[in-house]
N, C-alpha and C positions, 0 to 999 in steps of 0.2 A: 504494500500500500504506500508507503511511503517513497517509495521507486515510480512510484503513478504520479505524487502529486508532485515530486519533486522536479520531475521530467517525463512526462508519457513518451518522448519519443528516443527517448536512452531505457525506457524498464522494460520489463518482460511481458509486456502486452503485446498482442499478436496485430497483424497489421490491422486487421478487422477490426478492434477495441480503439488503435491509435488513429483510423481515421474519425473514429468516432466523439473523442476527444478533439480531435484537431478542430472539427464542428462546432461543437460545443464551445469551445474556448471562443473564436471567431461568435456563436452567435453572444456569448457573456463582453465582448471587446470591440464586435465589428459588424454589429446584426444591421445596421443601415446599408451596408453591403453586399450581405448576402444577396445571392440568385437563386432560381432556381434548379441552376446547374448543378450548387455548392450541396445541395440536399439530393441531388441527383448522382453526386458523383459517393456519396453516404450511401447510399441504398445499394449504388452498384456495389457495395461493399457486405451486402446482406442483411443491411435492419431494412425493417420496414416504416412506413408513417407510422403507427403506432407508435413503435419503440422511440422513433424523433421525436415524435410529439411528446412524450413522456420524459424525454432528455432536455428538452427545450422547458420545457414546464419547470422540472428542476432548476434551470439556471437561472428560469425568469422569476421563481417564486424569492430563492437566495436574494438576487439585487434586490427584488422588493424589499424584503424584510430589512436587509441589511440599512439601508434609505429611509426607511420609516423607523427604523431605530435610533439610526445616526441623526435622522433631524428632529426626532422628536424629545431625543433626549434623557432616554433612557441607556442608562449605568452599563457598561459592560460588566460581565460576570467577572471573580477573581478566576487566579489558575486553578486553587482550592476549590471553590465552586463547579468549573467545568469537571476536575475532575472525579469530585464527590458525582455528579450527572451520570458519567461517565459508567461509572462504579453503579450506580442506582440502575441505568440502562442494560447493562449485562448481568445483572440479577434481577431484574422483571419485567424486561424487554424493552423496548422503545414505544407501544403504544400503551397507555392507562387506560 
């Protein structure tokens, strides 16, 4: 994981996962850009809409959040905090 976020295109992701990232990143940095090629040349790669729309949601939900955080004014967590979360989530999972 850490080989992922550090650099998708130095980790052990297969080409398939790494173009799919490369999308992603571009729609999180460069989405006034995109074409439709840019999703065309993603699928040539084996996801379908589905799966895009599902990766694209993810990255557009993140900047929301992150933007309605940062300008509303609300605290960032300690490291303590995150990782008591952390801790709480791999003993009773992610959803309550």
């Amino acid at each position: 994981m850490e080989a992922v976020v550090r650099d998708p295109e130095t980790s052990p992701l297969d080409e398939r996962h790494r173009a799919l990232f490369r999308y992603l990143d571009r729609v999180n940095h460069e989405s006034p850009r995109l074409t439709a090629e840019d999703a065309a040349a993603v699928r040539a790669h084996g996801w379908t809409d589905e799966e895009l729309w599902f990766g694209i949601t993810v990255v557009a939900l993140f900047n929301f959040y992150n933007r309605w955080i940062d300008a509303s004014g609300v605290h960032a967590l300690s490291d303590e905090a995150h990782r008591a979360g952390g801790r709480r989530s791999a003993r009773t999972g992610y959803v309550r």
